[in-house]
N, C-alpha and C positions, 0 to 999 in steps of 0.2 A: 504494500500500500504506500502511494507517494505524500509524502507529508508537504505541505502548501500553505505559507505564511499567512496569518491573517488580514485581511484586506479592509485597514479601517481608515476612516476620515472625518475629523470633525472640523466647522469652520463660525465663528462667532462675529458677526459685523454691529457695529454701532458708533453711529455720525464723523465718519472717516478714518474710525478704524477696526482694523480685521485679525483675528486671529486665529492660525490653523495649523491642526495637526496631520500629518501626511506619516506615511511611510517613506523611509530613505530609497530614493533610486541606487547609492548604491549599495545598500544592503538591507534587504528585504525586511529581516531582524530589527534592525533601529526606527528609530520616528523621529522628527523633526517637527518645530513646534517654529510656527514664524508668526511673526508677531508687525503686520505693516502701519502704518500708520500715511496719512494724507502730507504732513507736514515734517516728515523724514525717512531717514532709510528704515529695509525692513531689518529686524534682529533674526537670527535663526539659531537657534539652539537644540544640538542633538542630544537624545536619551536611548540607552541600552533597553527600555523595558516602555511598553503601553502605559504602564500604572505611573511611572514616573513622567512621560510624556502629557498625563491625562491631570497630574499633578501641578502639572507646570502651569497648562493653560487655563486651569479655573486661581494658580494664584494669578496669571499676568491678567486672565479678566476681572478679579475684582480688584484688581490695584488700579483700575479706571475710575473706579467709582469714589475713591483718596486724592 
């Protein structure tokens, strides 16, 4: 039986800015969490695990709200 990495995405937008979690292109394994905003570059931060990836993105969303 062929084992096949999970295939997940999440993406959170509000008043010019966006934040989303992807799989790494280049390793199936990792996630990346990009964080863009209207009035600068975007950040990208990789994680070894979903849970840490999924971590990251509900802290960098409510740190909008601070």
């Amino acid at each position: 039986m062929a084992l096949r990495p999970l295939a997940f995405g999440a993406r959170l937008n509000d008043r010019g800015r966006s934040v989303r979690v992807r799989q790494s292109s280049a390793d199936p394994r990792r996630y990346v969490v990009e964080d863009s905003r209207s009035d600068r570059e975007t950040r990208r931060r990789d994680h070894a695990s979903l849970h840490g990836a999924l971590r990251d993105l509900a802290r960098t969303w409510r740190s909008r709200l601070h």
